[in-house]
mmJSON file of the N, C-alpha and C atoms, coordinates in Angstrom:
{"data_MODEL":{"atom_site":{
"group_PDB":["ATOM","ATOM","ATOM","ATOM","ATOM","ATOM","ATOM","ATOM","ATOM","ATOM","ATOM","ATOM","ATOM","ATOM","ATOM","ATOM","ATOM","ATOM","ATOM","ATOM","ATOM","ATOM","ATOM","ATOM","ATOM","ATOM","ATOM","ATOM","ATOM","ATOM","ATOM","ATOM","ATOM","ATOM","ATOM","ATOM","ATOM","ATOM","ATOM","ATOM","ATOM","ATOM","ATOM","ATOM","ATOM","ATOM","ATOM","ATOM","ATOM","ATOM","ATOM","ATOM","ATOM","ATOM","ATOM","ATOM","ATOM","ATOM","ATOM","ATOM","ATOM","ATOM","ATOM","ATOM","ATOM","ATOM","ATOM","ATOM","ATOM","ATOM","ATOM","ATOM","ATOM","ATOM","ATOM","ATOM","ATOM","ATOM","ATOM","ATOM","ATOM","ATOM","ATOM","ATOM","ATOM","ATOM","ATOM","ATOM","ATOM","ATOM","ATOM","ATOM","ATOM","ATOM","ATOM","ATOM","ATOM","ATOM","ATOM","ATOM","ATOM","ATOM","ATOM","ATOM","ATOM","ATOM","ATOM","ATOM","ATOM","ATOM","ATOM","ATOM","ATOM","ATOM","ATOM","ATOM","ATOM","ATOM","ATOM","ATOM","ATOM","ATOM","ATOM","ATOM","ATOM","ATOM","ATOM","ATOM","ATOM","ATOM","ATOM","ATOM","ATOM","ATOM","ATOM","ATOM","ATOM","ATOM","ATOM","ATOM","ATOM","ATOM","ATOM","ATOM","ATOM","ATOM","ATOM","ATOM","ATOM","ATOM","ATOM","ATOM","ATOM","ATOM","ATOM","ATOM","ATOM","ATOM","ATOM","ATOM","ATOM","ATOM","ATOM","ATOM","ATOM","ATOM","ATOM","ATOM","ATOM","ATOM","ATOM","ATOM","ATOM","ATOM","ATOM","ATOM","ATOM","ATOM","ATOM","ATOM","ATOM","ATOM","ATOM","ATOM","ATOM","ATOM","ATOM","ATOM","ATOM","ATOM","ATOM","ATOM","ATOM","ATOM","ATOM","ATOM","ATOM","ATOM","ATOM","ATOM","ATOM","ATOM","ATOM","ATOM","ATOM","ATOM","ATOM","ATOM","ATOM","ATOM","ATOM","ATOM","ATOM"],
"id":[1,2,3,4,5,6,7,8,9,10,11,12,13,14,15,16,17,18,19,20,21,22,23,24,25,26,27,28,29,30,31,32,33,34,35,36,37,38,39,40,41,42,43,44,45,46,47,48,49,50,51,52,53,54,55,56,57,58,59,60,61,62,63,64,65,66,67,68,69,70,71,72,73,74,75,76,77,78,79,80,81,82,83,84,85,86,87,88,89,90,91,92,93,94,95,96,97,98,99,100,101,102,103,104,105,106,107,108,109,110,111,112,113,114,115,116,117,118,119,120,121,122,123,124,125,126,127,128,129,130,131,132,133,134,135,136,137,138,139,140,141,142,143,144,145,146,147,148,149,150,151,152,153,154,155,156,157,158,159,160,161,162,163,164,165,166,167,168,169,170,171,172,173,174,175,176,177,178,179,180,181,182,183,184,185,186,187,188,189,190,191,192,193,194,195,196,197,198,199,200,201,202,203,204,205,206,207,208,209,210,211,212,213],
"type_symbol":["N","C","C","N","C","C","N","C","C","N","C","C","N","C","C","N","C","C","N","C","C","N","C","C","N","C","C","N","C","C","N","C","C","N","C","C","N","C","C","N","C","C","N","C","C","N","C","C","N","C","C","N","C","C","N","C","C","N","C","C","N","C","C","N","C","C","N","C","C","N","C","C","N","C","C","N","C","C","N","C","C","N","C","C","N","C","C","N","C","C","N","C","C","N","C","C","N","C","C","N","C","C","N","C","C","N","C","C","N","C","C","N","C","C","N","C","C","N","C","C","N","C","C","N","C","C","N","C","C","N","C","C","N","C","C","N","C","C","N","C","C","N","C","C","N","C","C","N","C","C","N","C","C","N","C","C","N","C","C","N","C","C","N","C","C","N","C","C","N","C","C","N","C","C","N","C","C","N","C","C","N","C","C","N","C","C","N","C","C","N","C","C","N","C","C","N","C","C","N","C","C","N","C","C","N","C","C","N","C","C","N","C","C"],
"label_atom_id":["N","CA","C","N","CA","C","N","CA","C","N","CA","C","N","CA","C","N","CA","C","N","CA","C","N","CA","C","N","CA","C","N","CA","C","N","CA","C","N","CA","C","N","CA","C","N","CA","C","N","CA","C","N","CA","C","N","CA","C","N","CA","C","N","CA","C","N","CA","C","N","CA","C","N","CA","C","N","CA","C","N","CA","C","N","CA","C","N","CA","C","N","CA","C","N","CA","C","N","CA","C","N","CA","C","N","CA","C","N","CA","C","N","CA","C","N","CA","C","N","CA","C","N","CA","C","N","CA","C","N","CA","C","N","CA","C","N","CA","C","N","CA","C","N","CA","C","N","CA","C","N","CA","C","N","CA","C","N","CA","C","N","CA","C","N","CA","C","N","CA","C","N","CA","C","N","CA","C","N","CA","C","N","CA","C","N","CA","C","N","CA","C","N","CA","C","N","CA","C","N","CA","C","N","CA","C","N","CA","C","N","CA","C","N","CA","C","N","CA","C","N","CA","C","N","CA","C","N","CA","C","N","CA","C","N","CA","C","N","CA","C","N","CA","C","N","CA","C"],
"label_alt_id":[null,null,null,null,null,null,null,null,null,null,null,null,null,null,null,null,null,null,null,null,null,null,null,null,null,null,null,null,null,null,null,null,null,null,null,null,null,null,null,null,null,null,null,null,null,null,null,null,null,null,null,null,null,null,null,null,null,null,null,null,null,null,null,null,null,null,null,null,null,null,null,null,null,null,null,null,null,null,null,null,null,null,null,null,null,null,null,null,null,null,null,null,null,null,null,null,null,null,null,null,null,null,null,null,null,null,null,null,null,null,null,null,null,null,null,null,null,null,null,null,null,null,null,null,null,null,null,null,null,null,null,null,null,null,null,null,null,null,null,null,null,null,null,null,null,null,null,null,null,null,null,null,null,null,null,null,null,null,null,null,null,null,null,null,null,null,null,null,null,null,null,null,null,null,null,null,null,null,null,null,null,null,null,null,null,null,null,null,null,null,null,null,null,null,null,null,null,null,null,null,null,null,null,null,null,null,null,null,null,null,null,null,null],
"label_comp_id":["UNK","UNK","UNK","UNK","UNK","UNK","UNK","UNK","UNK","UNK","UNK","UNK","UNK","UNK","UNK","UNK","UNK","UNK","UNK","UNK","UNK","UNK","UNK","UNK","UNK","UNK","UNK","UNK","UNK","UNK","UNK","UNK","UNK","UNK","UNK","UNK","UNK","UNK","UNK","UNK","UNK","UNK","UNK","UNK","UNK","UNK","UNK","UNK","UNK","UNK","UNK","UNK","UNK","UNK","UNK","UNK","UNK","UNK","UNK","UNK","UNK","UNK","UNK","UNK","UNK","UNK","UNK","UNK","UNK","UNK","UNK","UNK","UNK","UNK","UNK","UNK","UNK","UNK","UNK","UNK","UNK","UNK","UNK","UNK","UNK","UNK","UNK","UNK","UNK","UNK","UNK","UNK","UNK","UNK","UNK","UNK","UNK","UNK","UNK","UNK","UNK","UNK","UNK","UNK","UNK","UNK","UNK","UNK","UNK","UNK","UNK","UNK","UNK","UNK","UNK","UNK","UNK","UNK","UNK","UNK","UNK","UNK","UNK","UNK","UNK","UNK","UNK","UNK","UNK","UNK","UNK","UNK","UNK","UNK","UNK","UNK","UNK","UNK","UNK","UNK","UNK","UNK","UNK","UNK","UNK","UNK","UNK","UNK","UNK","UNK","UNK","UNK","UNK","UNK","UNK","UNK","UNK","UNK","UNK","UNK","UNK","UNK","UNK","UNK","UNK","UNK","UNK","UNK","UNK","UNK","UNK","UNK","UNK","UNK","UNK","UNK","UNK","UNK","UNK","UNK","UNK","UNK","UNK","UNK","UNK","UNK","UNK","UNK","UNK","UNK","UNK","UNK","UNK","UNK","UNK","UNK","UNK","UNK","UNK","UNK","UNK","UNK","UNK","UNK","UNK","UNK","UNK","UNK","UNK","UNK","UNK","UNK","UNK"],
"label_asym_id":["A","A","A","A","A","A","A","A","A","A","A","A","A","A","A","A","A","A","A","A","A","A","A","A","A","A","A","A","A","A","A","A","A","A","A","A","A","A","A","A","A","A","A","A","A","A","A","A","A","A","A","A","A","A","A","A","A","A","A","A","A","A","A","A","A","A","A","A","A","A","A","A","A","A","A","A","A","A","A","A","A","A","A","A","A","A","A","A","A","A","A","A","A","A","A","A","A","A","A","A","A","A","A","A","A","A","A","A","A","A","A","A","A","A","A","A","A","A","A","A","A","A","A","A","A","A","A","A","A","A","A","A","A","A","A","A","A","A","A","A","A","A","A","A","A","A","A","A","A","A","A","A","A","A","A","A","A","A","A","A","A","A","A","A","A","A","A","A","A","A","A","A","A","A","A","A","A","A","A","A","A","A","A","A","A","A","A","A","A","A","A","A","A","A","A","A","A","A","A","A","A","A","A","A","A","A","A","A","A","A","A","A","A"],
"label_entity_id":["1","1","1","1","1","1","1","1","1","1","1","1","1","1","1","1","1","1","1","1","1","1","1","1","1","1","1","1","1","1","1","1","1","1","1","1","1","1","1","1","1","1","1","1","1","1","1","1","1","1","1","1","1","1","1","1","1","1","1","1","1","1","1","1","1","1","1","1","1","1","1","1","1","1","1","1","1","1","1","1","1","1","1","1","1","1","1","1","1","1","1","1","1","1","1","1","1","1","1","1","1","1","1","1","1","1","1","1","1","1","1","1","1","1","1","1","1","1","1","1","1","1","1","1","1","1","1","1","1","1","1","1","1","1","1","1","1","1","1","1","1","1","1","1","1","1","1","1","1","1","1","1","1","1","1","1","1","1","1","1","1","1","1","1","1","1","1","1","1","1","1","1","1","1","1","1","1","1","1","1","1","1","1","1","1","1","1","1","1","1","1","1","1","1","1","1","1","1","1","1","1","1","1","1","1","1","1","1","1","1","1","1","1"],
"label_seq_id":[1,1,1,2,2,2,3,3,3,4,4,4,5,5,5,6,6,6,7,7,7,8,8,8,9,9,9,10,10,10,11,11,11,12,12,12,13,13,13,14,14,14,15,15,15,16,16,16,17,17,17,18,18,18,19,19,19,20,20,20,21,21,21,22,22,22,23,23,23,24,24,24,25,25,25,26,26,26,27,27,27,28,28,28,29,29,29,30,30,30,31,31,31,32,32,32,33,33,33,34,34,34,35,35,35,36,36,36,37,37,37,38,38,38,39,39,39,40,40,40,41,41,41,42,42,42,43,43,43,44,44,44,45,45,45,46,46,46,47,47,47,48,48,48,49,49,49,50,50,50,51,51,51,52,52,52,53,53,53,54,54,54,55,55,55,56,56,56,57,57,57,58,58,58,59,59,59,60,60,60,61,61,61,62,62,62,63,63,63,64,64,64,65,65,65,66,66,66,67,67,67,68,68,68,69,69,69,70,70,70,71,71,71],
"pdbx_PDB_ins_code":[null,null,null,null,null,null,null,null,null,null,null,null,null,null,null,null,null,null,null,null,null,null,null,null,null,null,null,null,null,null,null,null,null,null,null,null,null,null,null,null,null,null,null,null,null,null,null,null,null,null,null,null,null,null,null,null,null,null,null,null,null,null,null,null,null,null,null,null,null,null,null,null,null,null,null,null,null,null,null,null,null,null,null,null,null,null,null,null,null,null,null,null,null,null,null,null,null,null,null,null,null,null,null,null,null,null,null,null,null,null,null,null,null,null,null,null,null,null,null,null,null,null,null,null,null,null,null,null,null,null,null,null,null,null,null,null,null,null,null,null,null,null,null,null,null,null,null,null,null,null,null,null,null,null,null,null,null,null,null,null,null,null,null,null,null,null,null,null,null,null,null,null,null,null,null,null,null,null,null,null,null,null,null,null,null,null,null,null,null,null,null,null,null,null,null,null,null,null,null,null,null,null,null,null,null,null,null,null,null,null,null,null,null],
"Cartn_x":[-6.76,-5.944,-6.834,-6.747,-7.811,-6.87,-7.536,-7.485,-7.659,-7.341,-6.728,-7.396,-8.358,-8.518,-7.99,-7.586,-7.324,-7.68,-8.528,-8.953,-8.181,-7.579,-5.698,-6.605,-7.68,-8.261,-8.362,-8.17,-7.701,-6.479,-5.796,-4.53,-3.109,-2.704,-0.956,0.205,1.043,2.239,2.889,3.593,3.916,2.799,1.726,0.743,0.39,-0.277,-0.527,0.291,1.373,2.658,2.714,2.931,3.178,2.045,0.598,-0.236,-0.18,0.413,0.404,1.593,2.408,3.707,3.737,2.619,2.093,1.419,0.227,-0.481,0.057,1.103,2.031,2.305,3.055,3.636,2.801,1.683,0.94,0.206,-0.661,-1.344,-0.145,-0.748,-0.035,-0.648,-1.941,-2.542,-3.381,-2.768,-3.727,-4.081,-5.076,-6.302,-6.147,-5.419,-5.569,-6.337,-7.208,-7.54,-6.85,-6.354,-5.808,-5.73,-6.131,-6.026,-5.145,-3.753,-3.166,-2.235,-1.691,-1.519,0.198,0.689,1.991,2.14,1.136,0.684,1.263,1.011,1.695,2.797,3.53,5.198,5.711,4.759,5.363,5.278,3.86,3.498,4.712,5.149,5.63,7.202,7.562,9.04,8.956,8.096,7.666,7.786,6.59,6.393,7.725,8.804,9.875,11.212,11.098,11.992,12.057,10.909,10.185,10.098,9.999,9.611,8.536,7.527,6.043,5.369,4.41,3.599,2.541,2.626,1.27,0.766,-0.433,-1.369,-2.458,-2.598,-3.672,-4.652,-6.391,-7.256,-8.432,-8.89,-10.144,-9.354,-8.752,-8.163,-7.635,-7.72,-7.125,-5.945,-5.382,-3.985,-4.586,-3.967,-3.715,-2.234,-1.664,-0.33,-0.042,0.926,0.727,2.36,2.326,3.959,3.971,5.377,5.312,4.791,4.575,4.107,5.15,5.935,6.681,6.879,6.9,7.115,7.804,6.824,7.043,8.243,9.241,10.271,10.346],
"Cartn_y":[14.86,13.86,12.65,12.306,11.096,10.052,8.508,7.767,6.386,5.091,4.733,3.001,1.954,1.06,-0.349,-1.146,-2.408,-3.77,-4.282,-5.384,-6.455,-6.954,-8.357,-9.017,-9.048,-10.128,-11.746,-12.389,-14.401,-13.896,-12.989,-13.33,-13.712,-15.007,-14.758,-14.061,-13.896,-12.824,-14.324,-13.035,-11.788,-10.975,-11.492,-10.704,-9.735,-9.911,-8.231,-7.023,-7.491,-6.174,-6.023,-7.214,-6.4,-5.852,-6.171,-5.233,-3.659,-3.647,-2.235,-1.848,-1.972,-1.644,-1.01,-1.857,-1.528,-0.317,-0.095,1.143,2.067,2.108,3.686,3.592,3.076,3.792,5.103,4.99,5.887,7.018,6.51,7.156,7.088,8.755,9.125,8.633,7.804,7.477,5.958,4.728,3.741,3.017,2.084,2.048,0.502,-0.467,-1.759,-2.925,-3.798,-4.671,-5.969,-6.567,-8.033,-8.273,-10.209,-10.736,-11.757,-12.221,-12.815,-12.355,-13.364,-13.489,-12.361,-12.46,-11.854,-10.644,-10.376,-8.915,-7.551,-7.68,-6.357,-6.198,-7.278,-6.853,-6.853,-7.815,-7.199,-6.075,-5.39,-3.884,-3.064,-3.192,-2.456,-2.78,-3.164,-3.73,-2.58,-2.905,-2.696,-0.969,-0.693,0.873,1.918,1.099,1.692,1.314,0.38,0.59,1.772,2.157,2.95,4.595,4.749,5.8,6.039,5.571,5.63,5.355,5.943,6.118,4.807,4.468,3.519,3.359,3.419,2.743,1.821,0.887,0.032,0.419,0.457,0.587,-0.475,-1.1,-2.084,-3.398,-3.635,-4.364,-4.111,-3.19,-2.175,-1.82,-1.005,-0.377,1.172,1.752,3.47,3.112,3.45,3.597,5.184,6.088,7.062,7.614,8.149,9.185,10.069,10.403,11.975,12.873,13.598,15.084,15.855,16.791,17.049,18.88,19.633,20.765,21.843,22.375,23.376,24.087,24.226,25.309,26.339],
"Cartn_z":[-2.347,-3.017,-3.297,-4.68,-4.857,-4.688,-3.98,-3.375,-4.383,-4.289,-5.124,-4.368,-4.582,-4.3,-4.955,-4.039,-4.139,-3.406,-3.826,-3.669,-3.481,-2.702,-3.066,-2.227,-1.534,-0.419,-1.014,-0.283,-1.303,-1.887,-2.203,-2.886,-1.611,-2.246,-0.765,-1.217,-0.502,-0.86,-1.57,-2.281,-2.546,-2.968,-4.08,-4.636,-3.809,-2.966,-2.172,-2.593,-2.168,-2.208,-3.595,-4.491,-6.083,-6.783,-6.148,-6.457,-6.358,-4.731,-4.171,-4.994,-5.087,-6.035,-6.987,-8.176,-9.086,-9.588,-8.36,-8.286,-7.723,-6.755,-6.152,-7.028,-8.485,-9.806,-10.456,-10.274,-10.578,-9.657,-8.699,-7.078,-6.59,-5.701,-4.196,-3.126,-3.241,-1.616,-2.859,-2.053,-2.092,-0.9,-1.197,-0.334,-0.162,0.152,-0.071,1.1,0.464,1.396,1.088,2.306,1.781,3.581,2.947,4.665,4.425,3.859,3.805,5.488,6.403,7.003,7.365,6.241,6.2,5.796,4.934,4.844,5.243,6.563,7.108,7.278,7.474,7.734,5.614,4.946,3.848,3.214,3.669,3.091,3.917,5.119,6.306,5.595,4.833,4.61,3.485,2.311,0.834,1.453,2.357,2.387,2.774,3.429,4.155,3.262,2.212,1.073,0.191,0.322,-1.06,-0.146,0.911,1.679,1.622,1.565,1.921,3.053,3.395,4.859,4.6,5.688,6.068,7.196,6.966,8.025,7.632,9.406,8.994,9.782,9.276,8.928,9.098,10.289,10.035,9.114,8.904,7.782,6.545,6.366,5.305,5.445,4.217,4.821,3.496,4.451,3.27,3.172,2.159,1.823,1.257,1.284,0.319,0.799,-0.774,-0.748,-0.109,-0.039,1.091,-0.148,0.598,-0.078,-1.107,-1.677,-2.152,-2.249,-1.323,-1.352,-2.74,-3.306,-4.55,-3.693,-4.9,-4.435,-5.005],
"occupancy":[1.0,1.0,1.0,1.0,1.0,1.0,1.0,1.0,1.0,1.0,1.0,1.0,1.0,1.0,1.0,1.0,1.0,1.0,1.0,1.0,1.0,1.0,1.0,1.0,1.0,1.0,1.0,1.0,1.0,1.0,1.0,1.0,1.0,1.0,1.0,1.0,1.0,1.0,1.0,1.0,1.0,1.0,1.0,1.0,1.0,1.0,1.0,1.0,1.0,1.0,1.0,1.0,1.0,1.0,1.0,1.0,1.0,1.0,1.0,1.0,1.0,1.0,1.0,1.0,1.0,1.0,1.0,1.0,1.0,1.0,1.0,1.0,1.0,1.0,1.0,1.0,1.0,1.0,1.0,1.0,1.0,1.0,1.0,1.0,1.0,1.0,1.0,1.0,1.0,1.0,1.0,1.0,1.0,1.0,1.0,1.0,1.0,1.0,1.0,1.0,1.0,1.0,1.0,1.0,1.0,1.0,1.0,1.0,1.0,1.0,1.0,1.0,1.0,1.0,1.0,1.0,1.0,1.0,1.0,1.0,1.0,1.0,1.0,1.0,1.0,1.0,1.0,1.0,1.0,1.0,1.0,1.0,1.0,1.0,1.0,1.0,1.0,1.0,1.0,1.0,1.0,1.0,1.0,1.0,1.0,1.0,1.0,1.0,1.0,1.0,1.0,1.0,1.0,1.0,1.0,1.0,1.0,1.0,1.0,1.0,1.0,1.0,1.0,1.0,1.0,1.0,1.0,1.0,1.0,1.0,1.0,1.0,1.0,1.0,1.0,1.0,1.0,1.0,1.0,1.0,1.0,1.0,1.0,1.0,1.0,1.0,1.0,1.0,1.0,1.0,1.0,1.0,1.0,1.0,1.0,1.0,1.0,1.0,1.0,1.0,1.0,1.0,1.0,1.0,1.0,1.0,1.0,1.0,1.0,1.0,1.0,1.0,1.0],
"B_iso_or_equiv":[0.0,0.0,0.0,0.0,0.0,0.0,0.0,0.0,0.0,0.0,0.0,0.0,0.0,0.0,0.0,0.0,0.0,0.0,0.0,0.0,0.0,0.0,0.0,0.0,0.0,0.0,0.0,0.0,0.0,0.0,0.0,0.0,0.0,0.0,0.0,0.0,0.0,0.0,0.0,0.0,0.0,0.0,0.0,0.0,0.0,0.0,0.0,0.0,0.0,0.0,0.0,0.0,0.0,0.0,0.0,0.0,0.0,0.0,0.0,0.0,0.0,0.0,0.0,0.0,0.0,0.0,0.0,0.0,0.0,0.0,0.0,0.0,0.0,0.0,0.0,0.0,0.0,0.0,0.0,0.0,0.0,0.0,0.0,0.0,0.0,0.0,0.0,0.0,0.0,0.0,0.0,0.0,0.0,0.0,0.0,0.0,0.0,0.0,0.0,0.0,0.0,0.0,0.0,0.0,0.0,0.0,0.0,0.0,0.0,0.0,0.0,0.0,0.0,0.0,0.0,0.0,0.0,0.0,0.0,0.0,0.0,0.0,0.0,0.0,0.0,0.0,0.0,0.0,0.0,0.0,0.0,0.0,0.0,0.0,0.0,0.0,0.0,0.0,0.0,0.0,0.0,0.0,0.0,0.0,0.0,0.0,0.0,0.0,0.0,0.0,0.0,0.0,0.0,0.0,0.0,0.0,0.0,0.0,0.0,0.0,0.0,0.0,0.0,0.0,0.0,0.0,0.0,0.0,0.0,0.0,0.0,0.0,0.0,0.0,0.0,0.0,0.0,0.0,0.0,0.0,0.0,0.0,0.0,0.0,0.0,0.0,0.0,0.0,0.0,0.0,0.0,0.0,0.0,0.0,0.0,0.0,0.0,0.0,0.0,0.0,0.0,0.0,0.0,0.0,0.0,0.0,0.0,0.0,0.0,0.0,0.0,0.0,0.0],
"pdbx_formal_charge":[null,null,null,null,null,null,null,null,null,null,null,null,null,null,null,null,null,null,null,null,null,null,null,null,null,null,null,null,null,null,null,null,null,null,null,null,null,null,null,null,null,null,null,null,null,null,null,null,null,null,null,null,null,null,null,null,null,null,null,null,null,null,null,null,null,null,null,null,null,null,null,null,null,null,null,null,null,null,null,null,null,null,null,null,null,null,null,null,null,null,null,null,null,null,null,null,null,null,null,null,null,null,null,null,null,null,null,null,null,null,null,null,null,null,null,null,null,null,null,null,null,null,null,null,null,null,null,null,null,null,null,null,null,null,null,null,null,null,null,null,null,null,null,null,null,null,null,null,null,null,null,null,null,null,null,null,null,null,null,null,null,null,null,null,null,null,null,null,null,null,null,null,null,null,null,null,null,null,null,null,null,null,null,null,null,null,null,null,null,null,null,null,null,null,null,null,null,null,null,null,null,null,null,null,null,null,null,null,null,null,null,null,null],
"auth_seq_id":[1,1,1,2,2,2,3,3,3,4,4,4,5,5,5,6,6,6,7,7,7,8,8,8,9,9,9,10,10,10,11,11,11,12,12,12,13,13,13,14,14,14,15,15,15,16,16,16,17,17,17,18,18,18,19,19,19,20,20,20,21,21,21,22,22,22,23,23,23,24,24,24,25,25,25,26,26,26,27,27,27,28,28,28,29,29,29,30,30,30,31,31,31,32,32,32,33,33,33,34,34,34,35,35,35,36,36,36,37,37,37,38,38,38,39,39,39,40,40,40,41,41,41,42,42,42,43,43,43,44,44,44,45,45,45,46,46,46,47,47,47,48,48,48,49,49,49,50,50,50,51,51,51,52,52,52,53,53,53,54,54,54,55,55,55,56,56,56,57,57,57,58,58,58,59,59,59,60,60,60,61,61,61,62,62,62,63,63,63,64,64,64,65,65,65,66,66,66,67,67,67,68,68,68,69,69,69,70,70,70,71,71,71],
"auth_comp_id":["UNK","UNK","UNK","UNK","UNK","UNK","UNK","UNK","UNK","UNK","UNK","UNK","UNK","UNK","UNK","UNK","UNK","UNK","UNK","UNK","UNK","UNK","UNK","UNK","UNK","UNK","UNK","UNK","UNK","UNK","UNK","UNK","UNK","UNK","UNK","UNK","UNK","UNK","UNK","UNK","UNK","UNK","UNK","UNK","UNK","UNK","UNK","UNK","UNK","UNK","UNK","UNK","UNK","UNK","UNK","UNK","UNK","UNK","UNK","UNK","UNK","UNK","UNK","UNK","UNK","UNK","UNK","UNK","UNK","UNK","UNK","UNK","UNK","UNK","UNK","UNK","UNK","UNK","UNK","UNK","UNK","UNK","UNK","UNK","UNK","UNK","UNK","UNK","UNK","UNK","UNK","UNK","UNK","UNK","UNK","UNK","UNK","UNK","UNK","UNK","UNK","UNK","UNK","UNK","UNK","UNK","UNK","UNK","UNK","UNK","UNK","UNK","UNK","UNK","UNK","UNK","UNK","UNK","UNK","UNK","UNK","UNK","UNK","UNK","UNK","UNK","UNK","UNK","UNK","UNK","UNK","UNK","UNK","UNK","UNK","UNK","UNK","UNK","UNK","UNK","UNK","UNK","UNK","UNK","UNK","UNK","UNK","UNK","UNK","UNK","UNK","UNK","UNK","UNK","UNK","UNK","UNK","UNK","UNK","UNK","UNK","UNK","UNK","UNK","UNK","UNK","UNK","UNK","UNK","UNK","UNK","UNK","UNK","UNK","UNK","UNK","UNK","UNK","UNK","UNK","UNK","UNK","UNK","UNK","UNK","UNK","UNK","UNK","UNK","UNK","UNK","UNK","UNK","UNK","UNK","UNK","UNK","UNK","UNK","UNK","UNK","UNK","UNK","UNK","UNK","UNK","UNK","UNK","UNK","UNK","UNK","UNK","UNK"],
"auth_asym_id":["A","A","A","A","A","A","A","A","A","A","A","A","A","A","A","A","A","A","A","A","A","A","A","A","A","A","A","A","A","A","A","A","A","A","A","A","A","A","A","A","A","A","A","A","A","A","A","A","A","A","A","A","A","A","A","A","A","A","A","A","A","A","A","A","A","A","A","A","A","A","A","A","A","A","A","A","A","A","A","A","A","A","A","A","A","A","A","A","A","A","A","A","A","A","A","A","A","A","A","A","A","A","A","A","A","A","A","A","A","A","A","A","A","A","A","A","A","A","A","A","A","A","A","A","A","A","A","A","A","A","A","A","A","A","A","A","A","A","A","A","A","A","A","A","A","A","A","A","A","A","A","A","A","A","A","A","A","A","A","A","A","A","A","A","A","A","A","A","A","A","A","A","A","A","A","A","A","A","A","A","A","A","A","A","A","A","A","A","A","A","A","A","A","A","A","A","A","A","A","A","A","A","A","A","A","A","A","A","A","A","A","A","A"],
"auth_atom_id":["N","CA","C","N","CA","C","N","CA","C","N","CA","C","N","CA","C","N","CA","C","N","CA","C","N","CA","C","N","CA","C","N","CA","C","N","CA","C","N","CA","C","N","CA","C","N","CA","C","N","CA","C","N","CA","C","N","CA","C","N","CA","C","N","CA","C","N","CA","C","N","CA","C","N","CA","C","N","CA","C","N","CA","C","N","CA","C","N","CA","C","N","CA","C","N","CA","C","N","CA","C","N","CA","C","N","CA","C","N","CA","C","N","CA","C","N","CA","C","N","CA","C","N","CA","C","N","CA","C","N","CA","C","N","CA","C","N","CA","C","N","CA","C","N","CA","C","N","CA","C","N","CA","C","N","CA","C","N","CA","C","N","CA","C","N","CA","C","N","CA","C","N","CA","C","N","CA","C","N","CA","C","N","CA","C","N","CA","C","N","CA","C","N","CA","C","N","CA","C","N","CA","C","N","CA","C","N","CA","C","N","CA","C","N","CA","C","N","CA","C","N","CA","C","N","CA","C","N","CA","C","N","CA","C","N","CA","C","N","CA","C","N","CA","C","N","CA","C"],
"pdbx_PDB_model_num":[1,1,1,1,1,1,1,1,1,1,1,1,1,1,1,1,1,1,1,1,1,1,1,1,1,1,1,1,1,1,1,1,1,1,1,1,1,1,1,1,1,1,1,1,1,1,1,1,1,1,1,1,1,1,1,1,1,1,1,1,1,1,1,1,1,1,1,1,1,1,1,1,1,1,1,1,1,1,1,1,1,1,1,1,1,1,1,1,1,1,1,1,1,1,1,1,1,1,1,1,1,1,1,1,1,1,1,1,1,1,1,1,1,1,1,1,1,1,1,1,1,1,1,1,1,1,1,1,1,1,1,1,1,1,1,1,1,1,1,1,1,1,1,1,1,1,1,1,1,1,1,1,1,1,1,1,1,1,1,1,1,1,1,1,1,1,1,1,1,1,1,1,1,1,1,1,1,1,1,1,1,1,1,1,1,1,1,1,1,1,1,1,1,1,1,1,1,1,1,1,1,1,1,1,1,1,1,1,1,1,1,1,1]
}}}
């Protein structure tokens, strides 16, 4: 699965999240760095509205959709 980078580091929220927002419209796995302080509970809000997985990473976060089983 190709992987999907974002750079939001100096940006404050909301920007982070409507970056990441932006790019799950398209990628199943992005890659985001951001050190805004609020960050994680807004990716962690953002990822569990949407049903998406996350983890954080060194400062990073992976975000990515569930998978979707062929029927």
């Amino acid at each position: 699965m190709s992987e999907t980078f974002v750079d939001a580091r100096g940006l404050k929220c909301p920007w982070p999240a409507l970056r990441l927002a932006k790019e799950m419209r398209s990628a199943a796995r992005v890659r985001i760095a951001a050190d805004d302080p609020q960050v994680s509970s807004e990716f962690r809000m953002l990822a569990t509205e949407q049903g998406w997985s996350i983890q954080e990473l060194d400062g990073e976060y992976v975000v990515e959709r569930p998978l979707v089983a062929n029927s």
